[in-house]
C-alpha positions as CSV (number, residue, x, y, z in Angstrom):
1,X,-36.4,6.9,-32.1
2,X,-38.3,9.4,-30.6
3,X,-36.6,13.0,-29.6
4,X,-38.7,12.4,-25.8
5,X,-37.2,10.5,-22.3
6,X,-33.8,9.1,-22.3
7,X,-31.9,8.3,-25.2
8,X,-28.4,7.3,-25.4
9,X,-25.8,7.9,-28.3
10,X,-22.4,6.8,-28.6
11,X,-20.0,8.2,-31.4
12,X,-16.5,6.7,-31.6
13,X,-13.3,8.3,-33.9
14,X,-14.2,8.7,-37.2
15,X,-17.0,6.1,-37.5
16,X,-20.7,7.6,-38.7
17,X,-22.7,8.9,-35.4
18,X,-25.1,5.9,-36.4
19,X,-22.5,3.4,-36.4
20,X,-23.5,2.2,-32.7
21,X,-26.3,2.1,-30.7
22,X,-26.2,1.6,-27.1
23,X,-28.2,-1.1,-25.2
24,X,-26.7,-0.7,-21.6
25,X,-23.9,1.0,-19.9
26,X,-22.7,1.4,-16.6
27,X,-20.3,4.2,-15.3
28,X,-18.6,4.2,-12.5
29,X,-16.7,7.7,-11.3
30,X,-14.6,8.6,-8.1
31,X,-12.7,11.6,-6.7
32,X,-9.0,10.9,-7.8
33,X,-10.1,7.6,-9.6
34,X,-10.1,7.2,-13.5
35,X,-13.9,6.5,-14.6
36,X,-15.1,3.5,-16.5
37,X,-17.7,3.1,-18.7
38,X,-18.4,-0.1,-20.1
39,X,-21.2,0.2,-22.6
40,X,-23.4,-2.8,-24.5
41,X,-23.7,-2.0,-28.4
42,X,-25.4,-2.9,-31.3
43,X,-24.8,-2.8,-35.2
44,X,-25.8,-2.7,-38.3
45,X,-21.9,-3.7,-39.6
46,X,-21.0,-7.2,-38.8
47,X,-17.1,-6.3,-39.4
48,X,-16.2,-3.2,-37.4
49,X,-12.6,-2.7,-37.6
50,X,-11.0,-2.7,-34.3
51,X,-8.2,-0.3,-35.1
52,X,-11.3,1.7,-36.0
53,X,-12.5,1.8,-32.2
54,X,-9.3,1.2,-30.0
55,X,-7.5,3.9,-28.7
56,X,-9.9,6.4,-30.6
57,X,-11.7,9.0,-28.6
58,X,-15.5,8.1,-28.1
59,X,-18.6,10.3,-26.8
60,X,-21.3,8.8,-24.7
61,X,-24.4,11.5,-24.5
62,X,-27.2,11.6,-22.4
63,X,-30.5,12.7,-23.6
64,X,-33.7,13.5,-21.9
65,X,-36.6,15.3,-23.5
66,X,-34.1,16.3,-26.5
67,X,-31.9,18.3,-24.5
68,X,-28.5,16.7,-24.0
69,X,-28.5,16.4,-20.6
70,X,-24.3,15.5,-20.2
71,X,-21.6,14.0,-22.7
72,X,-18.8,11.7,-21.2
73,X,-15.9,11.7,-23.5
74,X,-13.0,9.2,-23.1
75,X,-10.9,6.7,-25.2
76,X,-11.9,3.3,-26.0
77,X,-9.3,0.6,-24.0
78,X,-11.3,-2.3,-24.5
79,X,-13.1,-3.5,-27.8
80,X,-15.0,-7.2,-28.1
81,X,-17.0,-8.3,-30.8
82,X,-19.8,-11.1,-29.3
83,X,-22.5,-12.6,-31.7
84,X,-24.5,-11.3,-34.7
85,X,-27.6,-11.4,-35.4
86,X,-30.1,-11.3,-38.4
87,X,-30.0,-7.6,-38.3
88,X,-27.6,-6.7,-36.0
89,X,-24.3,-7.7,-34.4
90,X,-23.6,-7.5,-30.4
91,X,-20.6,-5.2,-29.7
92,X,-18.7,-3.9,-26.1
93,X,-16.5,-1.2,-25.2
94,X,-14.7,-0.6,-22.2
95,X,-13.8,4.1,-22.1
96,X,-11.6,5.5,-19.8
97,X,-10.3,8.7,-19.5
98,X,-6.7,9.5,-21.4
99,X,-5.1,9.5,-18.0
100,X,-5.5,5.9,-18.1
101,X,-2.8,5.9,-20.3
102,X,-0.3,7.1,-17.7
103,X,-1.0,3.8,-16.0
104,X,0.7,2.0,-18.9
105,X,3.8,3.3,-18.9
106,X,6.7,1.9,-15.7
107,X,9.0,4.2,-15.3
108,X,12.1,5.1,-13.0
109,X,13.3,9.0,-13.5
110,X,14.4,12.0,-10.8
111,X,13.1,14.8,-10.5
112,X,15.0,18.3,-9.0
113,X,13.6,21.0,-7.2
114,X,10.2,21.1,-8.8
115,X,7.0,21.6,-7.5
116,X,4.0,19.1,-8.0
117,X,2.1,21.5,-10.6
118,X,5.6,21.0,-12.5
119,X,5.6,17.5,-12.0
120,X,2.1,17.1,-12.9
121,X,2.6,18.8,-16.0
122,X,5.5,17.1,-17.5
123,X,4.0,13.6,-16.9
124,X,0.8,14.7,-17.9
125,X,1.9,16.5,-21.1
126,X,3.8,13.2,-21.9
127,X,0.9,11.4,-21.7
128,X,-1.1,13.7,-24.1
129,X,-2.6,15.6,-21.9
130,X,-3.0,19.2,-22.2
131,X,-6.5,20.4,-20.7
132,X,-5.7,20.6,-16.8
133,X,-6.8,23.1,-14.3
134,X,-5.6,24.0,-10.9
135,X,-7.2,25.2,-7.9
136,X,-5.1,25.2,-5.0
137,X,-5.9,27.0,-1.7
138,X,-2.8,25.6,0.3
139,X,0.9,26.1,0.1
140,X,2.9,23.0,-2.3
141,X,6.4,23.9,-1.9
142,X,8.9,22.6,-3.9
143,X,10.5,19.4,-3.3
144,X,14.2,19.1,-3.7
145,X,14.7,15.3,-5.1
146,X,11.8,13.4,-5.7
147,X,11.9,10.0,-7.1
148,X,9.9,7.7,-9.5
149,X,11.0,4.5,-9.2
150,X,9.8,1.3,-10.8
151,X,5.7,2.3,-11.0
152,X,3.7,3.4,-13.4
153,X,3.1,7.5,-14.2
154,X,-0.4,7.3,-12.4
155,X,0.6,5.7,-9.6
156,X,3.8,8.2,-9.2
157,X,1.2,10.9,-9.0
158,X,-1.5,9.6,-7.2
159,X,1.1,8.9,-3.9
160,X,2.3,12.8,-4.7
161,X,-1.7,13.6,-4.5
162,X,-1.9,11.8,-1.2
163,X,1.1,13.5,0.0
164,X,0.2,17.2,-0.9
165,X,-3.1,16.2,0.2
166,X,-4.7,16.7,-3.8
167,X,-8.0,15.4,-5.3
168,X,-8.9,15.2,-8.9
169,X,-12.0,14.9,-10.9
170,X,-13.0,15.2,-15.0
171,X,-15.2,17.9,-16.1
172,X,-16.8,17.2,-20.2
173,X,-16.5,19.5,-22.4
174,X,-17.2,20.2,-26.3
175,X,-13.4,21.2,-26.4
176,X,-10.5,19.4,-28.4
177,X,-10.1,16.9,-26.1
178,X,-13.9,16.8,-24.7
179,X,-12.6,16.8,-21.0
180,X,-10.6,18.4,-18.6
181,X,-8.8,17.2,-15.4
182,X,-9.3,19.6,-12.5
183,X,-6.9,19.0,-9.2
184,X,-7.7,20.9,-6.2
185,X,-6.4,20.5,-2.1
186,X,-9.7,22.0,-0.3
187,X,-13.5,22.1,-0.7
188,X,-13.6,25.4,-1.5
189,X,-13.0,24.9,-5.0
190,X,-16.1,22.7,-5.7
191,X,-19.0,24.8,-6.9
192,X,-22.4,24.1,-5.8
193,X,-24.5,24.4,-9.0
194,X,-27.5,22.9,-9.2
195,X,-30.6,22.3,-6.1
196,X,-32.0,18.3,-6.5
197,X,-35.1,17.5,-5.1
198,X,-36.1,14.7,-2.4
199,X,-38.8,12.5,-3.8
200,X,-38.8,9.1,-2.3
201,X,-42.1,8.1,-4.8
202,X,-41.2,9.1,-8.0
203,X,-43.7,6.3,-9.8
204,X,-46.4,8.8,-8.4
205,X,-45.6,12.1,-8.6
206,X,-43.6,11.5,-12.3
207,X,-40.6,13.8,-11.2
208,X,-37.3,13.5,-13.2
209,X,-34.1,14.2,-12.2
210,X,-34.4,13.7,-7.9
211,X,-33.0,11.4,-5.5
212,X,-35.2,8.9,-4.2
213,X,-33.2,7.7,-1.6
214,X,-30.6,9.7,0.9
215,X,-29.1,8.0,3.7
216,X,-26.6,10.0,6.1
217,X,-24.1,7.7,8.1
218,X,-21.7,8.3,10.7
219,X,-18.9,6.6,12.3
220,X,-16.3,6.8,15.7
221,X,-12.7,7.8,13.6
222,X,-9.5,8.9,14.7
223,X,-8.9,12.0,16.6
224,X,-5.7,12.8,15.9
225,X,-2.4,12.3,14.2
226,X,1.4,12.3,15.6
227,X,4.1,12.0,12.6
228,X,8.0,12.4,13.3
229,X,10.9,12.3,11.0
230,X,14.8,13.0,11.4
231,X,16.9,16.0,8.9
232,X,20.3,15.5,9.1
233,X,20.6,18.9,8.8
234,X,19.2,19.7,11.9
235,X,19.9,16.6,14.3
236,X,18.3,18.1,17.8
237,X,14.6,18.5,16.4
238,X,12.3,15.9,16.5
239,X,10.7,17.2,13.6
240,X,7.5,16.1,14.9
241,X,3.4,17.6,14.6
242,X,0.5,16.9,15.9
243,X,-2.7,17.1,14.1
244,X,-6.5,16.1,16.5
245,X,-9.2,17.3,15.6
246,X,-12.0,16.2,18.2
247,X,-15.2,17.7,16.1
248,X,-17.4,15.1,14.7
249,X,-14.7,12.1,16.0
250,X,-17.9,10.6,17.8
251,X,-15.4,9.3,20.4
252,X,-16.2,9.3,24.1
253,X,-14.3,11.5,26.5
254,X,-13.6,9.5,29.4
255,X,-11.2,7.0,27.1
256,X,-7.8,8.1,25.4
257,X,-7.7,9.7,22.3
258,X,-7.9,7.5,19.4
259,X,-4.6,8.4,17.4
260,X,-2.4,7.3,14.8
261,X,2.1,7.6,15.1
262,X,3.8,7.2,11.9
263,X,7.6,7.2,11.6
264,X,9.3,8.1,9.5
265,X,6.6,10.6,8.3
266,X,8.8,11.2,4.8
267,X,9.3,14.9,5.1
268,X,12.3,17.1,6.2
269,X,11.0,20.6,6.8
270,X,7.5,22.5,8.3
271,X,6.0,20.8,5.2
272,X,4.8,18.2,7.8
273,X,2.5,20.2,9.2
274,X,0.5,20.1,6.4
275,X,1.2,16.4,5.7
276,X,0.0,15.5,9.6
277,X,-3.6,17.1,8.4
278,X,-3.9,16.0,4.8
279,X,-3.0,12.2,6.3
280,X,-5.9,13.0,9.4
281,X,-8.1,13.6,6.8
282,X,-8.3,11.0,4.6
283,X,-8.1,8.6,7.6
284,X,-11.5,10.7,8.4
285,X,-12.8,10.5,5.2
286,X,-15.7,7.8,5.3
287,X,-16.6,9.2,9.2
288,X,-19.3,11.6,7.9
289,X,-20.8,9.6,5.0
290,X,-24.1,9.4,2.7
291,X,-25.4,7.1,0.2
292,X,-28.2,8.0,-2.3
293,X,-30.0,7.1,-5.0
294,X,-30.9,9.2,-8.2
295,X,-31.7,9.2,-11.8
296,X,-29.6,12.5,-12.2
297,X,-26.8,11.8,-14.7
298,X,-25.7,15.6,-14.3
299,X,-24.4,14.9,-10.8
300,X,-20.6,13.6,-11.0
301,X,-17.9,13.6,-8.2
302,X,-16.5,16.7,-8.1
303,X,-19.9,18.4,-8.1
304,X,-21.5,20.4,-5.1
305,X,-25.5,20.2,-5.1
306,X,-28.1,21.2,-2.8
307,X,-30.6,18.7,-1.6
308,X,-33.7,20.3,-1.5
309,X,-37.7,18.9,0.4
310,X,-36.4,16.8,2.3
311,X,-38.6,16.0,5.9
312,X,-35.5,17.0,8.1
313,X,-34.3,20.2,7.4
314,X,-31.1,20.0,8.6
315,X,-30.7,17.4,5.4
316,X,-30.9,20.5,2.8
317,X,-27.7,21.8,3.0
318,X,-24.9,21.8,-0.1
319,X,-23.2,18.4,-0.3
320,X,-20.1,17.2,-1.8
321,X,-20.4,14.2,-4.6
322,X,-17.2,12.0,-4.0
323,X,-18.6,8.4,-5.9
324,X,-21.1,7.6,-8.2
325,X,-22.2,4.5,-9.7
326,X,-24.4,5.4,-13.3
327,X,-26.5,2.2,-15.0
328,X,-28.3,2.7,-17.9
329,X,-30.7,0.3,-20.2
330,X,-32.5,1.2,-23.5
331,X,-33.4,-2.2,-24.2
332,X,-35.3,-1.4,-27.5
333,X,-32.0,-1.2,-29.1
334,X,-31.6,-4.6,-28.8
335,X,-33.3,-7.3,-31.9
336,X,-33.3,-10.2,-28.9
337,X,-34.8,-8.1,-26.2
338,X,-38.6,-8.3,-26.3
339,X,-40.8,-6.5,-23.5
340,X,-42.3,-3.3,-23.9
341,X,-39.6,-1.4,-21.2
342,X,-38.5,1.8,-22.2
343,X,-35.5,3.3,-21.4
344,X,-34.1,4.0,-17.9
345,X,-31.2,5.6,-16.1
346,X,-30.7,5.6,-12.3
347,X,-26.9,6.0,-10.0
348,X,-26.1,5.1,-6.6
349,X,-23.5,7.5,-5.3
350,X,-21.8,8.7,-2.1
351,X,-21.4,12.3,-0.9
352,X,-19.9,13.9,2.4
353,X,-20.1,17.1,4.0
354,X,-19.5,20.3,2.5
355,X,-16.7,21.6,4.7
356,X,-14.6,18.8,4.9
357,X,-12.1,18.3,2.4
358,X,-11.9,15.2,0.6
359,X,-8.3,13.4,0.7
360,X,-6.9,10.6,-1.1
361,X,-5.3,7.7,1.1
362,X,-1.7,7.4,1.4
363,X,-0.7,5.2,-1.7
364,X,2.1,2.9,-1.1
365,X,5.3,3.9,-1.6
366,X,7.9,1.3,-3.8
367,X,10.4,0.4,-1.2
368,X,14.5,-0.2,-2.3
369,X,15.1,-3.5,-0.8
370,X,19.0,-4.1,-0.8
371,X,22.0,-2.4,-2.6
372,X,22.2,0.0,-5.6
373,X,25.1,0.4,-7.7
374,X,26.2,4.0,-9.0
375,X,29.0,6.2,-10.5
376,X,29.7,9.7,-8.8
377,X,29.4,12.6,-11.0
378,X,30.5,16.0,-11.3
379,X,31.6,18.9,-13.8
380,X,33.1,18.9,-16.6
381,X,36.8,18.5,-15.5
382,X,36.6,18.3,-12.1
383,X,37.7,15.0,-10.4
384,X,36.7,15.9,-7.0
385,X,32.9,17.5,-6.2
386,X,31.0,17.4,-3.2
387,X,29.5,20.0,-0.7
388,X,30.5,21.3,3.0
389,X,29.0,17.8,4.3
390,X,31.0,16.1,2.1
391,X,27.8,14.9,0.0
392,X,28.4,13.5,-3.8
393,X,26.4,13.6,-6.8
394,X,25.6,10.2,-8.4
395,X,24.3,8.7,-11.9
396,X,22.2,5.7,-10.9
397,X,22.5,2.9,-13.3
398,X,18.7,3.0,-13.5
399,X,18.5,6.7,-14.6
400,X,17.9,7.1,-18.4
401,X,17.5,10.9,-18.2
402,X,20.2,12.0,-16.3
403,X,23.5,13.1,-18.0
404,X,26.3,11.6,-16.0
405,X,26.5,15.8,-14.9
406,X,26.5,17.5,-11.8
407,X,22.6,17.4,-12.1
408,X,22.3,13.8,-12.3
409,X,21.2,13.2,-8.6
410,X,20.8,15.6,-5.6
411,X,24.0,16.1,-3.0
412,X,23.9,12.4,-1.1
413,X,25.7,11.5,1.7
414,X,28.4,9.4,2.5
415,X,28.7,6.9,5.3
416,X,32.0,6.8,6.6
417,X,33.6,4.8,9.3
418,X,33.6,7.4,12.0
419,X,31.9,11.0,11.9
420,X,32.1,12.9,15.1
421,X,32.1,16.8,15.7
422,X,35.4,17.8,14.0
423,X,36.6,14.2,13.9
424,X,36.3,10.7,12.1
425,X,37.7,10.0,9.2
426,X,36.8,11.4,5.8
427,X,37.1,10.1,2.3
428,X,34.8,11.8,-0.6
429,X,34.1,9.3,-3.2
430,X,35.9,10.6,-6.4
431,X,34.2,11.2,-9.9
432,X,33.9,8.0,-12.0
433,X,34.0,6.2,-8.7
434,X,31.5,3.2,-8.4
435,X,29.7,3.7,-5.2
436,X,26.9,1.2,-3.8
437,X,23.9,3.2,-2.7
438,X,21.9,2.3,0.4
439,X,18.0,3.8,1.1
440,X,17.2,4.9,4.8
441,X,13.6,2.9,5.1
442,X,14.2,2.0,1.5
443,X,13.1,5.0,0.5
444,X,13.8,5.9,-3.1
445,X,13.8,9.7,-2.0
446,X,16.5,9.1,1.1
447,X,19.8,7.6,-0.6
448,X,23.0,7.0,1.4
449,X,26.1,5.7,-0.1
450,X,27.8,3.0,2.4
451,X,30.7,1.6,0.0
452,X,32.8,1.5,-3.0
453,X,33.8,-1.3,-4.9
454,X,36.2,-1.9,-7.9
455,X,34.5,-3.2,-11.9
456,X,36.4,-3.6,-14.8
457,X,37.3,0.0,-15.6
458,X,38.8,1.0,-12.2
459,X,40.6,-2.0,-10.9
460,X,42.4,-2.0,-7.4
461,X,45.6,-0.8,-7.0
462,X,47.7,-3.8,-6.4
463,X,47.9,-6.0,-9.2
464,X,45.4,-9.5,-7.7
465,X,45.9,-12.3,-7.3
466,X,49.5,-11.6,-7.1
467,X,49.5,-9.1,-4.6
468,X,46.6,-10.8,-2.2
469,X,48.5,-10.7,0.8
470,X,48.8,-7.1,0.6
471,X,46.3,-4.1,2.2
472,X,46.7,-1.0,1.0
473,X,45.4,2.6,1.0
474,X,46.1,4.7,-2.2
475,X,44.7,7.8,-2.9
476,X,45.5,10.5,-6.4
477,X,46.7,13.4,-7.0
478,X,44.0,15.6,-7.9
479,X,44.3,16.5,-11.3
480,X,47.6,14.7,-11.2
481,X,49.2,11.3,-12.0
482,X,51.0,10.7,-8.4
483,X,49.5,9.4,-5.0
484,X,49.8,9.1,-1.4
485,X,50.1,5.4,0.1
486,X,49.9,3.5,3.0
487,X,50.6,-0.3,2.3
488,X,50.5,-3.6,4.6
489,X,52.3,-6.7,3.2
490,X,51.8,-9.7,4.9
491,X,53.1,-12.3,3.3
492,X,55.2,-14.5,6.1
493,X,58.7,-13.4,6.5
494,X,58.1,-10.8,4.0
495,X,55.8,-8.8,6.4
496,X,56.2,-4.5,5.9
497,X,54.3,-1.2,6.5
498,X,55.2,0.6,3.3
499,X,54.3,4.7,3.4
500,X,54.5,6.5,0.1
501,X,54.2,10.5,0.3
502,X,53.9,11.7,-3.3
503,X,55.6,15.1,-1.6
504,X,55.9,16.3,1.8
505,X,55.0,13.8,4.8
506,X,53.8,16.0,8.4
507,X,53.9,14.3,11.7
508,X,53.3,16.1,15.0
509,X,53.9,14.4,18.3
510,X,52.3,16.5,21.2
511,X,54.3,14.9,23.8
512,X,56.7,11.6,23.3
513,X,57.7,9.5,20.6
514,X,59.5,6.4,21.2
515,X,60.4,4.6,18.4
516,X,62.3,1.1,18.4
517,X,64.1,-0.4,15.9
518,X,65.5,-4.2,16.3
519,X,67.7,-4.3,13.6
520,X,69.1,-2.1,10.8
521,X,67.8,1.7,9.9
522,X,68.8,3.6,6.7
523,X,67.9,7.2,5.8
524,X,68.2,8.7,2.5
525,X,67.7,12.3,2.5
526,X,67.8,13.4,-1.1
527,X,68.6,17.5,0.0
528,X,68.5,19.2,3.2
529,X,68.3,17.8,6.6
530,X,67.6,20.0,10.0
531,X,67.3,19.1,13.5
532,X,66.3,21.5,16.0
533,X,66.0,20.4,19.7
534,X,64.2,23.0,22.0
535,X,66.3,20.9,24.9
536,X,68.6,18.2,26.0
537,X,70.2,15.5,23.2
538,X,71.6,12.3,24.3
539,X,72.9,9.9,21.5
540,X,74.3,6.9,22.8
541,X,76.1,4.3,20.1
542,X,76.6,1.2,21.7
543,X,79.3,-0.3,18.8
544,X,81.4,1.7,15.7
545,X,80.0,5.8,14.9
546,X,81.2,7.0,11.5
547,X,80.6,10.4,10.3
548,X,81.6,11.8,6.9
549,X,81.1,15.0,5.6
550,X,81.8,15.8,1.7
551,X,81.7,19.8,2.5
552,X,82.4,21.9,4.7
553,X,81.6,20.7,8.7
554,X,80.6,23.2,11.1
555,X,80.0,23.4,15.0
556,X,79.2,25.8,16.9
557,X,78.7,25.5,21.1
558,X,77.5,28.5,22.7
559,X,78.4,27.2,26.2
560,X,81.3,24.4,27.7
561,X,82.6,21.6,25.8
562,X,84.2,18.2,27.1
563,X,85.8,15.5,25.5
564,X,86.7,12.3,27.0
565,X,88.7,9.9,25.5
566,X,89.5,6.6,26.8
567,X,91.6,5.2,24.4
568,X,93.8,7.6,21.5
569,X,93.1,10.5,19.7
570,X,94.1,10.8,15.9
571,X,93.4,14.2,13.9
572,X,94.5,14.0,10.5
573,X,94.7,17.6,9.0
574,X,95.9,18.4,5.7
575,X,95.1,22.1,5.7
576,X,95.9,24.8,8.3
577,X,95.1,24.0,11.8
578,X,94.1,27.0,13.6
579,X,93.1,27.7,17.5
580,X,91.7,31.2,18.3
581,X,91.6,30.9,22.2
């Protein structure tokens, strides 16, 4: 074959360069979208391995006039071996980029006080990849607890891309890996680098590499953007922005703005300023909009160029590629293929202004329906952990990362059944504890813990089905084997209030305490007993009063004293009897 045009080459792992030789391919590449190329092959082996091809790394290049014009390097996913011929056998292959494979993999993990360039890299790295690049322009603060939960990596990251407002695109390289992922939050950091010329008759004037076709679209979009959320941590603000943005809406100005309210808008801090513009933008993003056709294959999303002679000037300004659609056909490399057409390449793509910054839609979130079941965590040693709100740390059943630690989970809260401003009632889950874990909007990031329940290890206190009649509240000693109690029996006729204090009991009256008694009271104090009474005492004992005193008995009566006896008096003294009047 000629070293003149187009030629196409494919290479795959360690098979010879010749092994294949490409009859068609289409490739298909997007702004934060994995490419595909699916290519149509031919070869002289009948029997190509598969584990030969599958999962190996594979080049596709581009030749015109004997230059390389652009490689696309990518792993083979997909392998099929159709018919064979006299000479040759018909082969496919599906390549995609390696972070395809982050789609294969379902995960649920936490992450802690990390930013998205760490969280980027660990899943990436895990994944295999290596050769990333960042250009950022805009704050990406670090987000305190940040939750994967039942979806793959890619989809983890491409709902954090949508959220921090991030776009991504593949650059090919001769390096190790023979491409590079490049993520970036604004326009700025797309280079314009190469000037393509308008020619809308190319079969006459014989140009290569121009676009034949350029359409420019626009649309009536939304204006604006209202988001609100809720922070516990600060209940009075509405934690609510605004985001309009009337240039280029194409909305008329004697009807209300066209806007969009989203609650809750999943952020806790100024962070949703940010988010209320990224979100407006990529609800903008297919406003401004052109379509075109080309036979450039060096023009990939990601790419700034500048179109050049076309008949309205205004058109030959830098634009932004954001999709492109490649097909290419070298028929000749196909036995069964008669016809004398030679070889062609041409793309349909889409592009949008240079100053707008493209952003991905919001990708849906998973979404906790129900009840979660978890053990509180804490320190080594300690039985009791939580914060000034009385938040907990948690190991969620699903977590196979976490350490059943202190770092296991962020500080949750926990509902109680009343929680005013210094009062309501207040009991902190306990480490070991099994807790059941609720999600505010069933969102994986915003857990709650509403209730406790007993399992095999930590059974209630009262011994069941025996004790079924009886409600009780038992706490523990911290760090101790005693407890305090307060117990309701109410089996019939056997009905009680039972109080156990595992050492001192404290009750304060602020005014009156009346406290009846129908039948019998005993009290068993076990050492000292003192009654002080800031005013009058009136004891009245309606049958027999018996007093007895083992030690000594003394009385003192700073003021008058009056006895009055109906009936006899009888003193029994078998010491001294002495009067000091």
């Amino acid at each position: 074959m000629a070293d003149s045009g187009l030629i196409f080459t494919l290479t795959v792992g360690n098979l010879p360069a010749q092994t294949f030789a490409v009859v068609e391919f289409t490739l298909n590449e997007a702004l934060s979208t994995p490419f595909s190329l699916d290519a149509t092959l031919t070869s002289a082996n009948p029997d190509i391995d598969f584990k030969d091809v599958l999962d190996n790394s594979a080049t596709l290049t581009v030749y015109r006039d004997g230059l390389p014009e652009r490689e696309v390097t990518g792993i083979v996913t997909q392998f099929e071996h159709s018919t064979t011929g006299r000479h040759r056998s018909h082969y496919s292959l599906t390549l995609q980029p390696a972070l395809w494979r982050a789609g294969l993999r379902v995960n649920s993990r936490i992450f802690q006080h990390q930013s998205i360039t760490d969280i980027i890299d660990t899943l990436l790295k895990e994944n295999g990849i290596r050769d990333m690049v960042y250009t950022f322009g805009y704050e990406h603060s670090e987000r305190e607890f940040c939750v994967q939960y039942d979806e793959s990596d890619l989809a983890f990251l491409h709902r954090l891309f949508a959220d921090e407002g991030i776009f991504y695109y593949f650059e090919f390289n001769q390096g190790k890996n023979g491409q590079t992922i490049f993520f970036a939050d604004s326009c700025l950091a797309l280079g314009n680098r190469f000037s393509v010329p308008y020619n809308p008759t190319p079969d006459t004037q014989g140009i290569q590499g121009s676009i034949q076709q350029f359409r420019w679209r626009e649309q009536v979009g939304i204006q604006g953007i209202s988001l609100r959320d809720r922070t516990f941590k600060n209940p009075p603000w509405t934690a609510e922005y605004h985001f309009y943005e009337a240039k280029s809406a194409n909305q008329r100005t004697d009807l209300p703005s066209y806007y969009h309210y989203d609650f809750p808008g999943r952020y806790k801090d100024e962070r949703g300023e940010r988010m209320s513009r990224y979100r407006l933008e990529a609800l903008r993003r297919n406003d401004l909009l052109g379509h075109a056709q080309s036979d450039c294959f060096f023009l990939w999303p990601g790419l700034m160029f500048t179109l050049a002679h076309h008949p309205k000037e205004k058109f030959n300004v830098p634009w932004q590629v954001i999709s492109i659609h490649h097909h290419g056909r070298q028929p000749q490399a196909d036995e069964t293929r008669s016809g004398n057409t030679g070889t062609t390449l041409t793309n349909h793509f889409t592009f949008g202004d240079r100053d707008r910054s493209w952003r991905p839609s919001p990708y849906p979130k998973p979404r906790i329906d129900g009840l979660q079941v978890a053990t509180v965590v804490g320190p080594e040693g300690e039985e009791i952990f939580c914060d000034k709100y009385g938040r907990v740390r948690v190991q969620f059943a699903w977590d196979q990362y976490g350490q059943f630690n202190d770092q296991s989970s962020c500080w949750i809260r926990v509902s109680q059944a009343w929680a005013g401003k210094g009062w309501g009632m207040m009991a902190i889950p306990r480490v070991g504890q099994e807790v059941l874990v609720d999600f505010l909007h069933g969102d994986p990031d915003q857990p709650i813990i509403t209730g406790r329940a007993y399992h095999a290890n930590n059974l209630p206190p009262n011994r069941l089905p025996m004790a079924k009649t009886q409600m009780s509240i038992r706490s523990k000693t911290h760090k101790g084997e005693g407890f305090n109690e307060l117990r309701f029996e109410d089996e019939k006729d056997q009905e009680e209030v039972f109080i156990h204090a595992q050492k001192n009991l404290a009750i304060q009256v602020r005014n009156s305490r009346d406290e009846r008694i129908n039948y019998n009271r005993t009290t068993r104090i076990g050492h000292d007993d003192e009654l002080v009474i800031a005013h009058n005492r009136k004891v009245t004992v309606e049958g027999q009063q018996e007093h007895k005193t083992t030690g000594n008995y003394l009385a003192q009566i700073d003021g008058d004293n009056a006895l009055q006896v109906k009936g006899d008096v009888a003193q029994k003294i078998q010491g001294v009897f002495s009067v000091d009047a």
